[in-house]
Z-matrix of the N, CA and C atoms (Angstrom, degrees):
N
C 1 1.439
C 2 1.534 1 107.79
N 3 1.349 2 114.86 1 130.61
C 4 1.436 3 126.11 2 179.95
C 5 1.694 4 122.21 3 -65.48
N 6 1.227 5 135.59 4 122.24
C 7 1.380 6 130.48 5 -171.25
C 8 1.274 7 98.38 6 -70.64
N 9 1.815 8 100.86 7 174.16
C 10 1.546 9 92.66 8 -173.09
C 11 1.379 10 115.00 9 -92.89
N 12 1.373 11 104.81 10 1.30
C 13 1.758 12 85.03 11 168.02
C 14 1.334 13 108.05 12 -94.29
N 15 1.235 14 152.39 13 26.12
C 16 1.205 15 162.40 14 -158.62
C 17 1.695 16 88.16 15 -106.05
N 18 1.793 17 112.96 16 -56.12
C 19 1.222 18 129.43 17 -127.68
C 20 2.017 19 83.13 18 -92.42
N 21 1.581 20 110.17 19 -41.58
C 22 1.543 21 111.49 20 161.59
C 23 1.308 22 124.00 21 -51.45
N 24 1.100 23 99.86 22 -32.50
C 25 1.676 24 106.58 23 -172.28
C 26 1.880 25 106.73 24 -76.75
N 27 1.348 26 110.59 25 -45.72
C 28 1.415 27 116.38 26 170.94
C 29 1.278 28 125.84 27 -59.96
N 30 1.380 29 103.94 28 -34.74
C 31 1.657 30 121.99 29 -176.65
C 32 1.650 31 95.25 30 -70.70
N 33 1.331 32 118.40 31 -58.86
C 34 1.681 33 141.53 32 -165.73
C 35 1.856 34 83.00 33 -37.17
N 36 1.207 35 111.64 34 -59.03
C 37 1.418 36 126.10 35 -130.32
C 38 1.874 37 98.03 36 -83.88
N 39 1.205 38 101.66 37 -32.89
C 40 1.528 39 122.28 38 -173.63
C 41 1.340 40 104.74 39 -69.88
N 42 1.562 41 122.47 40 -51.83
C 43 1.724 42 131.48 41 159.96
C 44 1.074 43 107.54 42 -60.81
N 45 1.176 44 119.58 43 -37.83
C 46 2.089 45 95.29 44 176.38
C 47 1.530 46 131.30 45 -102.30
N 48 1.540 47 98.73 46 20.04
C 49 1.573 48 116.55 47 172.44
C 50 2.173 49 84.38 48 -98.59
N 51 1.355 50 99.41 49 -51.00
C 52 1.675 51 93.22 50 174.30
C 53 1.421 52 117.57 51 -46.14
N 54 1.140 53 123.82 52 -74.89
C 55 1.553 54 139.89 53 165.99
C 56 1.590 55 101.77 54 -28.31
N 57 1.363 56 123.25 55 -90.11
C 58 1.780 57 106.89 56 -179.13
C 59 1.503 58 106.45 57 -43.29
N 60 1.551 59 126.34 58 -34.10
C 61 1.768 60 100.37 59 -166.09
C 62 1.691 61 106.46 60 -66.54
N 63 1.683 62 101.24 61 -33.50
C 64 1.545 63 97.70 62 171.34
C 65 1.817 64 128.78 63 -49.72
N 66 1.303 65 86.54 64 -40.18
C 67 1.772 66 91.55 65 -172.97
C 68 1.500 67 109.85 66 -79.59
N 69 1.333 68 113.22 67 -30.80
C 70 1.701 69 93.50 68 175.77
C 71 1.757 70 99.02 69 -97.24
N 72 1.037 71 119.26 70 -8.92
C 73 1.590 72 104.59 71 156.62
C 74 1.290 73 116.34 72 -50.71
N 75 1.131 74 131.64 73 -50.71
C 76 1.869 75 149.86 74 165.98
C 77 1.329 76 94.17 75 -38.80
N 78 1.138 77 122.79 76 -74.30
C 79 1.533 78 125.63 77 -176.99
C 80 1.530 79 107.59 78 -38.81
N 81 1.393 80 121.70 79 -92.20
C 82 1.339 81 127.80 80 177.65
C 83 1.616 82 115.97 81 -32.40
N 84 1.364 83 122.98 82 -23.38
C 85 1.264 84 118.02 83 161.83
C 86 1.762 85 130.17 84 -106.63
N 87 1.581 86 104.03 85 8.24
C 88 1.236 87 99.01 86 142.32
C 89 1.454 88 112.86 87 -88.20
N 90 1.367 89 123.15 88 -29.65
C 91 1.638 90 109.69 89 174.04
C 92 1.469 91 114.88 90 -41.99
N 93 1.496 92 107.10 91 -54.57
C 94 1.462 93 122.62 92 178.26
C 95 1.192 94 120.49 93 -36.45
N 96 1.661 95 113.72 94 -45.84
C 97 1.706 96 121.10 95 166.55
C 98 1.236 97 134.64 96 -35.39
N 99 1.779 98 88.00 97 -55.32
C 100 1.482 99 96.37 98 159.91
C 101 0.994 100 155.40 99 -41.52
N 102 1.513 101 107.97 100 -46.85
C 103 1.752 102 137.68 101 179.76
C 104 1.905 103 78.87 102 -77.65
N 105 1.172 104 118.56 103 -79.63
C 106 1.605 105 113.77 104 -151.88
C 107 1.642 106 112.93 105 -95.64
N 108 1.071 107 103.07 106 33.81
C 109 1.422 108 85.97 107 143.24
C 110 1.398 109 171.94 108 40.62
N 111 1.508 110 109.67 109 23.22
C 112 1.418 111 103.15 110 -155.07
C 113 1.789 112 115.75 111 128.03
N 114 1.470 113 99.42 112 -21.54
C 115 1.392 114 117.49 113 -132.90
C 116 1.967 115 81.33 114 -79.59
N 117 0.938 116 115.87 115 -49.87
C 118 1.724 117 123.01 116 -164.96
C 119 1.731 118 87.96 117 -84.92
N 120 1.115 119 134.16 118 -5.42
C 121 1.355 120 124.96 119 -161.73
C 122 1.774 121 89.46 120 -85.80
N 123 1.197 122 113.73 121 -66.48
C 124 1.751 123 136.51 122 175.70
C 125 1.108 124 91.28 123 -71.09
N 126 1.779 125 160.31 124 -32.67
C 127 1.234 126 105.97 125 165.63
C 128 1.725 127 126.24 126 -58.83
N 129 1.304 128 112.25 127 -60.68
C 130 1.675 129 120.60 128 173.26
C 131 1.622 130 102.04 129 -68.32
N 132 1.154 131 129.77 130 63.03
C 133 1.445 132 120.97 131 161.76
C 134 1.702 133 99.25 132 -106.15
N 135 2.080 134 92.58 133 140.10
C 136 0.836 135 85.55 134 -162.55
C 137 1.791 136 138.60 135 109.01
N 138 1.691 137 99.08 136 -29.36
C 139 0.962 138 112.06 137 -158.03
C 140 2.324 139 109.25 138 -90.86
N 141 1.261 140 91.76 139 131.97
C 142 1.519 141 99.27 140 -166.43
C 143 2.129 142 104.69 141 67.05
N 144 1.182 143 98.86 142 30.10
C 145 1.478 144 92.93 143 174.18
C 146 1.615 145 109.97 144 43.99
N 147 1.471 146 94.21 145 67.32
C 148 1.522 147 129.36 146 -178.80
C 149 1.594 148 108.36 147 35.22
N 150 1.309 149 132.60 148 35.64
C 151 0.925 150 158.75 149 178.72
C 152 1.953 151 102.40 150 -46.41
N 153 1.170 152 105.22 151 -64.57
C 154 1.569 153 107.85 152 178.46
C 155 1.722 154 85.06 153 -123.48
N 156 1.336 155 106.02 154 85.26
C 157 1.497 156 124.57 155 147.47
C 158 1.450 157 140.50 156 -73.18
N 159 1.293 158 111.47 157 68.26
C 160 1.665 159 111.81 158 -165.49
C 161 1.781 160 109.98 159 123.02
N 162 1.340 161 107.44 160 -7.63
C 163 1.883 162 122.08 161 -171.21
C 164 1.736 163 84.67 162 -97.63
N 165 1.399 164 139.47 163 -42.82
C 166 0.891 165 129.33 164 -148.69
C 167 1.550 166 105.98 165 -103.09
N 168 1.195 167 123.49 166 46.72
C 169 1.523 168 152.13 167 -152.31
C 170 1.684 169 112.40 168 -104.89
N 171 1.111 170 136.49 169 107.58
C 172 1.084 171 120.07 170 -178.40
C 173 1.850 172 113.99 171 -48.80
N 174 0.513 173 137.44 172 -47.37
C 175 1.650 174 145.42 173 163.16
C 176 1.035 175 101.58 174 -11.39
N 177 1.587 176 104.41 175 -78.08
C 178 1.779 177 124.51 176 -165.50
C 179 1.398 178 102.66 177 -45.53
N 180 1.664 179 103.77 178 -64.57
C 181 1.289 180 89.08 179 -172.31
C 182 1.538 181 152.57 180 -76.05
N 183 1.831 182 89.36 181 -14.76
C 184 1.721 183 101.74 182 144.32
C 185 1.308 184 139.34 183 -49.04
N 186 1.276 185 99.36 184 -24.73
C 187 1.666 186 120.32 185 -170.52
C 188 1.493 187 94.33 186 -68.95
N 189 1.961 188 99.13 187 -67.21
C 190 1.518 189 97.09 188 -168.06
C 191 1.731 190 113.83 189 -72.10
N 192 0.975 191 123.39 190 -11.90
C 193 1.513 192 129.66 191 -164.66
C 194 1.725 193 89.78 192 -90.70
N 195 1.484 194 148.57 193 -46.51
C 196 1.167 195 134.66 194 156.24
C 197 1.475 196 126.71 195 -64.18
N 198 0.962 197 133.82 196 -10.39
C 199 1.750 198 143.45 197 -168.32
C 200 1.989 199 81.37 198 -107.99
N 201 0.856 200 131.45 199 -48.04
C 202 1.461 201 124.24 200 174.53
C 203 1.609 202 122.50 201 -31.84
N 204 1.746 203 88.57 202 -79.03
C 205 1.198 204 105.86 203 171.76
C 206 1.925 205 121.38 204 -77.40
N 207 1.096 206 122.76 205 -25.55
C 208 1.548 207 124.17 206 168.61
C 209 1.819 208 106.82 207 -47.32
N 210 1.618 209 94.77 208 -66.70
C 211 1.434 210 100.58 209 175.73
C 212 1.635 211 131.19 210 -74.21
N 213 1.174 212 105.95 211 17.56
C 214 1.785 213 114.37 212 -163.03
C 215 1.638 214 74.38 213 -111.76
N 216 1.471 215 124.16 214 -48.57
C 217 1.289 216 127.59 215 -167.55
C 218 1.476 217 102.27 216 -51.97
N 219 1.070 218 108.51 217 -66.11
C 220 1.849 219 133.01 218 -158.19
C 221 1.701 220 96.31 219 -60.49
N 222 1.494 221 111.13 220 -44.11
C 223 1.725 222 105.39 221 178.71
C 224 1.500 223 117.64 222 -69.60
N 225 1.661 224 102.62 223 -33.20
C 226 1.492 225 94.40 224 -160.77
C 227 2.131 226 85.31 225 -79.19
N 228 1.066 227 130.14 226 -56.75
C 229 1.441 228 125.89 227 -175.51
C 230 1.195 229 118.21 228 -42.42
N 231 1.433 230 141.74 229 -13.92
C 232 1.566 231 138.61 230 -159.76
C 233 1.414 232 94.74 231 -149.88
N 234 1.327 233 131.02 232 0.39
C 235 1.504 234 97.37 233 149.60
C 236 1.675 235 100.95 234 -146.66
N 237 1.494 236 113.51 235 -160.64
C 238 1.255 237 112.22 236 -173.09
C 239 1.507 238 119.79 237 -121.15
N 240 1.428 239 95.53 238 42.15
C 241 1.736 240 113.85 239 -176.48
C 242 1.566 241 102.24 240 -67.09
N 243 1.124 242 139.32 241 -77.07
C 244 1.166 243 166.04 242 160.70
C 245 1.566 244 121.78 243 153.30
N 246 1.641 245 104.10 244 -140.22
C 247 1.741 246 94.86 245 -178.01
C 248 1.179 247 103.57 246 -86.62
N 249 1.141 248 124.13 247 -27.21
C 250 1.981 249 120.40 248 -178.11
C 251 1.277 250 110.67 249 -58.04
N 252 1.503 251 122.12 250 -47.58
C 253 1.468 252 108.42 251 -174.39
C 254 1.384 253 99.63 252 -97.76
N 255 1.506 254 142.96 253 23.69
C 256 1.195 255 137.36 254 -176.71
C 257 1.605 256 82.18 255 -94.52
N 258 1.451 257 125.52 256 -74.07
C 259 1.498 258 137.83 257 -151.12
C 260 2.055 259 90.84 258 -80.76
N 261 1.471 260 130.14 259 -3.55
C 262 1.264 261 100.95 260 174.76
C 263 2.019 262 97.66 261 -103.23
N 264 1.492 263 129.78 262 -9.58
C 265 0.940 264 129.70 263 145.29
C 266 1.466 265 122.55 264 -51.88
N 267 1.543 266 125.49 265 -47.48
C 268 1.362 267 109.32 266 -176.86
C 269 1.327 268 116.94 267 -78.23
N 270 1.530 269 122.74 268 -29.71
C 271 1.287 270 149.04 269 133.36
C 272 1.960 271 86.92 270 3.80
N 273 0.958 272 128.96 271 -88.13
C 274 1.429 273 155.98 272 -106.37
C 275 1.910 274 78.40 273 -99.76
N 276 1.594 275 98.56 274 -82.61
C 277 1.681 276 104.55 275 166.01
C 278 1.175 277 117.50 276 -40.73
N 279 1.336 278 142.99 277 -56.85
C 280 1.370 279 134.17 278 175.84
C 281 1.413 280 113.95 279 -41.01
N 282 1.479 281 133.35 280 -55.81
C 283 1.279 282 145.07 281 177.55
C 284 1.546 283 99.78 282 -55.74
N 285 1.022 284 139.43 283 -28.87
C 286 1.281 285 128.97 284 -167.90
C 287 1.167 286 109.11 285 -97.24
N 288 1.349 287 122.67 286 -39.16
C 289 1.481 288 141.34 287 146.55
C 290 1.639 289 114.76 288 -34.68
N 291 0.745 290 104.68 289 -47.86
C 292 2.058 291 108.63 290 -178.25
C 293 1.558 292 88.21 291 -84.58
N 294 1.317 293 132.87 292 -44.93
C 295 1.271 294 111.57 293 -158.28
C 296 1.961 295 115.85 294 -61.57
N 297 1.250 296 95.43 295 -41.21
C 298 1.424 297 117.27 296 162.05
C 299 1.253 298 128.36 297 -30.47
N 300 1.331 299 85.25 298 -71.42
C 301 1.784 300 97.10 299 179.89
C 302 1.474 301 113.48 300 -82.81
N 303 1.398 302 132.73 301 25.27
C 304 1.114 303 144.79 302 -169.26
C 305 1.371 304 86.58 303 -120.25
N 306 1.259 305 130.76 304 -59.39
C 307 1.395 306 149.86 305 -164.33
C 308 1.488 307 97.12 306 -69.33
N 309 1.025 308 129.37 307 -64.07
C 310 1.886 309 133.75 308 -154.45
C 311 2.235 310 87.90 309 -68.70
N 312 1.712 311 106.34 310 -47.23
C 313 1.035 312 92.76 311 -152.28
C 314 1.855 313 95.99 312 -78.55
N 315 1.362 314 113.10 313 -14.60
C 316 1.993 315 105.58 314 -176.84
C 317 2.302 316 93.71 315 -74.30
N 318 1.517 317 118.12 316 -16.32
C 319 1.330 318 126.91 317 -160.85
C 320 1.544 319 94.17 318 -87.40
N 321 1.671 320 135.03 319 -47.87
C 322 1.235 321 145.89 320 156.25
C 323 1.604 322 111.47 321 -50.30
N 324 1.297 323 133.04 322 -23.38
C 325 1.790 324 109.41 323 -173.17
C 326 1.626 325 81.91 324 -109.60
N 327 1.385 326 127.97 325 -18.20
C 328 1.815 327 101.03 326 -159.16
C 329 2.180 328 84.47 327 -80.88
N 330 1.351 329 97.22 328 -27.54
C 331 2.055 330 95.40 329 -164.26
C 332 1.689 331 97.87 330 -83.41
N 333 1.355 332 122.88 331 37.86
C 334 1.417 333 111.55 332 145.46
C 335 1.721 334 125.10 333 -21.44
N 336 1.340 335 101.71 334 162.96
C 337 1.046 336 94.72 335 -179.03
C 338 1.826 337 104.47 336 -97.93
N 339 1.522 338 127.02 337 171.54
C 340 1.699 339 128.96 338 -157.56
C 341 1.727 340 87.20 339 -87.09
N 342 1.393 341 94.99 340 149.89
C 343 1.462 342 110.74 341 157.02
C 344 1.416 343 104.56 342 -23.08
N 345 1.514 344 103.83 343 152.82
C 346 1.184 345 106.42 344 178.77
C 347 1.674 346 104.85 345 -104.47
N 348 1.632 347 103.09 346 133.02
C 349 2.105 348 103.23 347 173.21
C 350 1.473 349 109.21 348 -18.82
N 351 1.299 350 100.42 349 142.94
C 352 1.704 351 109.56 350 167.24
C 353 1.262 352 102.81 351 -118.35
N 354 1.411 353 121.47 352 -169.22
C 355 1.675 354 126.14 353 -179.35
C 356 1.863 355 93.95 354 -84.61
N 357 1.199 356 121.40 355 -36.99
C 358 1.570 357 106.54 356 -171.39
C 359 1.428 358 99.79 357 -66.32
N 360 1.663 359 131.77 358 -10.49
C 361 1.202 360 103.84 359 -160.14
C 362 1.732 361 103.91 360 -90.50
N 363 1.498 362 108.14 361 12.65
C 364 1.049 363 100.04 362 177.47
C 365 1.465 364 116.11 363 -81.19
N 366 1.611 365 117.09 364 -39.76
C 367 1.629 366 110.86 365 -179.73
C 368 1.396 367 129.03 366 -10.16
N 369 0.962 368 135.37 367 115.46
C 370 1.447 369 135.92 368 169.02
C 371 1.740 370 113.19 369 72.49
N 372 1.215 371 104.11 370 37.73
C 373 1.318 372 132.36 371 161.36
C 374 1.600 373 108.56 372 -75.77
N 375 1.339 374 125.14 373 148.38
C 376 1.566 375 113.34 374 -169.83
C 377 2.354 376 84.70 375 -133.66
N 378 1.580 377 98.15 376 136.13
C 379 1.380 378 82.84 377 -164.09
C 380 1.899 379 71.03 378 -135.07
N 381 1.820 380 102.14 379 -144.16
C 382 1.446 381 120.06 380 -162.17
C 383 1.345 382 97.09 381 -147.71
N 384 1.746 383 137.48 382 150.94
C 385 1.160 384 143.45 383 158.42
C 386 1.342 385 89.86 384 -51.99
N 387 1.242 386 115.87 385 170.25
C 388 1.542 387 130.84 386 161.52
C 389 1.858 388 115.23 387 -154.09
N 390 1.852 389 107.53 388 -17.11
C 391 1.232 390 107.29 389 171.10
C 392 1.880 391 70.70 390 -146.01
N 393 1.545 392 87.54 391 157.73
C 394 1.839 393 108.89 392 -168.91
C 395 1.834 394 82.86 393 -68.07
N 396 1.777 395 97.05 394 145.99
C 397 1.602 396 106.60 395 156.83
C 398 1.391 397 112.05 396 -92.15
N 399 1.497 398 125.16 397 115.29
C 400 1.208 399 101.73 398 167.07
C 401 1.634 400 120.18 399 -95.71
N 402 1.553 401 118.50 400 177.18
C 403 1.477 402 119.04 401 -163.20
C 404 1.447 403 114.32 402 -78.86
N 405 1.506 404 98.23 403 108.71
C 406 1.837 405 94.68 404 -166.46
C 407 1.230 406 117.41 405 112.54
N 408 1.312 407 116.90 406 -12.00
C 409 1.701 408 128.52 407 -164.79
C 410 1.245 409 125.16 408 -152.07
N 411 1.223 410 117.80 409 138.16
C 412 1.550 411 130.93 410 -155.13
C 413 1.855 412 104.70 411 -65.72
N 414 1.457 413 114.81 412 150.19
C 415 1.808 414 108.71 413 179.98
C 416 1.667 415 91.55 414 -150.18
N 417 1.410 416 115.15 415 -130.41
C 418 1.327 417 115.53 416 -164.62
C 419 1.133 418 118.73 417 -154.71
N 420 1.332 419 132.70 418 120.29
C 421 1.601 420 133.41 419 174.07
C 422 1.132 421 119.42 420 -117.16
N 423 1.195 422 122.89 421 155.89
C 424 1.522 423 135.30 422 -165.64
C 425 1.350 424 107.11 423 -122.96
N 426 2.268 425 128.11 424 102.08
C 427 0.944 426 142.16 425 -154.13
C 428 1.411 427 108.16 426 -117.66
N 429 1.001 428 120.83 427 134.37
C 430 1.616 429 118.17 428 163.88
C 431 1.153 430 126.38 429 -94.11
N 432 1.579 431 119.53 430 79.86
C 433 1.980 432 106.32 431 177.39
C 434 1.041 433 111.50 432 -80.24
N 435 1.287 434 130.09 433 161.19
C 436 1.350 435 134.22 434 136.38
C 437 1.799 436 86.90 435 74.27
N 438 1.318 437 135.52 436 13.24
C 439 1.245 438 123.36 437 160.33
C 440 1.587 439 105.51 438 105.35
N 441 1.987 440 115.60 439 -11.17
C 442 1.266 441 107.62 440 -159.48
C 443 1.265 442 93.87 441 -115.29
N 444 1.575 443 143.94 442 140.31
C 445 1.382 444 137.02 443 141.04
C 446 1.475 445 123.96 444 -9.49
N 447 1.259 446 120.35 445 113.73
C 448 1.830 447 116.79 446 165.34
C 449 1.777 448 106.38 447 -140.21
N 450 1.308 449 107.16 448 145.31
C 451 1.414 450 102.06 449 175.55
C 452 1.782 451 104.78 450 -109.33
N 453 1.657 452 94.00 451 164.24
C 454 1.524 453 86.39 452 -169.01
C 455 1.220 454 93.42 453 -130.77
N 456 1.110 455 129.94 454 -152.45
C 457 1.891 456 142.16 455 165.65
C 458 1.463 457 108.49 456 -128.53
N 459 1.143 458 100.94 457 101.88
C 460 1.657 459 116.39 458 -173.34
C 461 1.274 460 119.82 459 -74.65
N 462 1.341 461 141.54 460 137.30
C 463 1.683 462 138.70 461 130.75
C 464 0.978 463 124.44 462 -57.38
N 465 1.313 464 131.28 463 -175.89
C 466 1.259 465 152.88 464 -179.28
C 467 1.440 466 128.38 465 -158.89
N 468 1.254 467 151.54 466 159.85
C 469 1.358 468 143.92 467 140.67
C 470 1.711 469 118.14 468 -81.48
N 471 1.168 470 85.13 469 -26.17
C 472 1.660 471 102.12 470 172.71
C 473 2.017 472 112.01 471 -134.38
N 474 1.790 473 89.48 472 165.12
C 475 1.951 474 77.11 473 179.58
C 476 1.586 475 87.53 474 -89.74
N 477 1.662 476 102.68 475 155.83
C 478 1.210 477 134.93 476 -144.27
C 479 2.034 478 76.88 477 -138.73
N 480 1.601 479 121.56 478 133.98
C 481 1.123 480 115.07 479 179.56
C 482 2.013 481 92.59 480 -105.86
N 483 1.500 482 84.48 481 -174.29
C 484 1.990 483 99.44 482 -177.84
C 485 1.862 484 90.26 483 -76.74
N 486 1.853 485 88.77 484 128.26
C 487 1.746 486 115.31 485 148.67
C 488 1.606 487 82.18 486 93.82
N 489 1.387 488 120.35 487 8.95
C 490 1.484 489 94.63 488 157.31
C 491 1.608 490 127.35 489 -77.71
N 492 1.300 491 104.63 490 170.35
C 493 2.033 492 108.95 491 -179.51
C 494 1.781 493 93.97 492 -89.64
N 495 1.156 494 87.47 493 167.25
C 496 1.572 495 102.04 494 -173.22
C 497 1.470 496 91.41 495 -169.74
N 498 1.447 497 101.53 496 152.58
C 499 1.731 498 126.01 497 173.39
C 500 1.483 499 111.19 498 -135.30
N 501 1.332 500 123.48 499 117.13
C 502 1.442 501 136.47 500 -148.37
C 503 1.574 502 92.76 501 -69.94
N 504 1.458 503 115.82 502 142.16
C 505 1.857 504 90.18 503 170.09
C 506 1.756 505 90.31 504 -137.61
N 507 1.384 506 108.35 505 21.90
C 508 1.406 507 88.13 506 143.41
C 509 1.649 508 83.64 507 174.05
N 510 1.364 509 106.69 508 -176.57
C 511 1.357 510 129.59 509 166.06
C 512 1.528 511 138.26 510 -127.13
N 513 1.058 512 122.61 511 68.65
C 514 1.678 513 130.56 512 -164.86
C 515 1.807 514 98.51 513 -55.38
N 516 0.942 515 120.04 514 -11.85
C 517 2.177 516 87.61 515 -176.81
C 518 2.126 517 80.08 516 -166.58
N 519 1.253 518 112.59 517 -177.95
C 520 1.481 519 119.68 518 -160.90
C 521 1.433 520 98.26 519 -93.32
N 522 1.218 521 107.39 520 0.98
C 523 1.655 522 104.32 521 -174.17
C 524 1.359 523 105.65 522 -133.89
N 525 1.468 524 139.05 523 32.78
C 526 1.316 525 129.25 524 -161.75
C 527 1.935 526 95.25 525 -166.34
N 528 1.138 527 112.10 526 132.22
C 529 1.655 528 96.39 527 166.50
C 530 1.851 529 96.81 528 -136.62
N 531 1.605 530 114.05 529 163.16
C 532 1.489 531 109.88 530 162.82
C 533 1.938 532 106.79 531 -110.80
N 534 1.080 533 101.54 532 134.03
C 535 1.660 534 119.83 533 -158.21
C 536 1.973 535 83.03 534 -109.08
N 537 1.182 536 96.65 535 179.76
C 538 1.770 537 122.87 536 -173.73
C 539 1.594 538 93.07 537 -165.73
N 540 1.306 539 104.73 538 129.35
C 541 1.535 540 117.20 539 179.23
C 542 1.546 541 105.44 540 -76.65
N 543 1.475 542 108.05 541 136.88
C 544 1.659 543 122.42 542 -172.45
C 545 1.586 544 100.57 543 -74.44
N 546 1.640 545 97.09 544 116.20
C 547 1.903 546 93.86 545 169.62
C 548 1.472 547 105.19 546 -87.92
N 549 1.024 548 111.20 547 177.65
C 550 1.974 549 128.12 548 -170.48
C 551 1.260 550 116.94 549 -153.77
C-alpha cells in the first residue's frame, strides 16, 4: 500500500501532466486560428443574440485555455497551494489572457489601413519634371502620394523643361496627370 505522500506526489503529477496538456492545447489552438479563421466565429454567429460577440474567438480562447493551464502548471510546481489555487490562479491569468487578445484583436480590425490614393487625390499636388514636357505631348513628373515617390506622364499648356516645379491641376486617367509650371 502506497504512503500518502507517494499518493500526493501521484495526484501532484497527474494535475500537472493536466495543466501542461491544457497550456500547449492553447498553443496548438491558437495555431489552429490561424489556418481557420473565422471558422468558430460563423459557427456560433448569432449566438445568445451576440451576447459574447468577438469573446467566442478562437484566439480568446486559446489565450485563456493556455494561460490556464501554463499558470495552473507554474502554481501547482513552485509552491504548495495545491490544485484549487493552482487552476483558480490560472482561472484568474486565463481571463486576463483572453481579455487581451480580445482587446489587441477588436484594436487590429478597427486600425485598418486608410483608403487607398485615388487619381483626384492628386489635384494640387506640387511634383518636378523628370523627362522634358513638350507642347502638345506627353513627358514626366516626379509626384509624391501618400508620402511615396510615383512617376506619371504629364501635360502641359506649354513645354515645361527637366527639374522644373509643377502643381498637378488635374488628373484625366490613373496613370497620366496635366501639371502648370509653379511661378515665383
Amino acid at each position: 500500500m502506497p504512503s500518502s505522500s507517494e499518493v500526493v506526489d501521484q495526484v501532484c503529477e497527474v494535475l500537472m501532466g493536466l495543466f501542461l496538456g491544457l497550456g500547449i492545447g492553447g498553443v496548438a489552438l491558437l495555431a489552429l486560428s490561424l489556418v481557420f479563421d473565422g471558422v468558430l466565429e460563423s459557427a456560433l454567429d448569432g449566438a445568445l443574440g451576440g451576447l459574447f460577440d468577438g469573446w467566442l474567438s478562437l484566439p480568446v480562447i486559446a489565450g485563456f485555455v493556455s494561460m490556464l493551464g501554463f499558470t495552473g502548471a507554474i502554481v501547482l510546481g513552485s509552491t504548495g497551494l495545491g490544485a484549487g489555487a493552482a487552476a483558480a490562479a490560472g482561472a484568474v491569468a486565463g481571463t486576463g489572457a483572453g481579455w487581451l487578445t480580445y482587446r489587441f484583436s477588436r484594436a487590429l480590425v478597427r486600425g485598418g489601413s486608410p483608403a487607398a490614393p485615388t487619381k483626384d487625390d492628386l489635384v494640387g499636388i506640387a511634383g518636378t519634371v523628370v523627362t522634358a514636357v513638350p507642347a502638345g505631348g506627353y513627358g514626366e513628373v516626379l509626384l509624391r502620394l501618400a508620402g511615396q515617390p510615383v512617376k506619371y506622364a504629364a501635360r502641359a499648356d506649354g513645354p515645361l523643361a527637366r527639374g522644373a516645379e509643377v502643381w498637378v491641376t488635374a488628373a484625366p486617367s490613373s496613370t497620366s496627370v496635366t501639371v502648370r509650371a509653379v511661378e515665383r
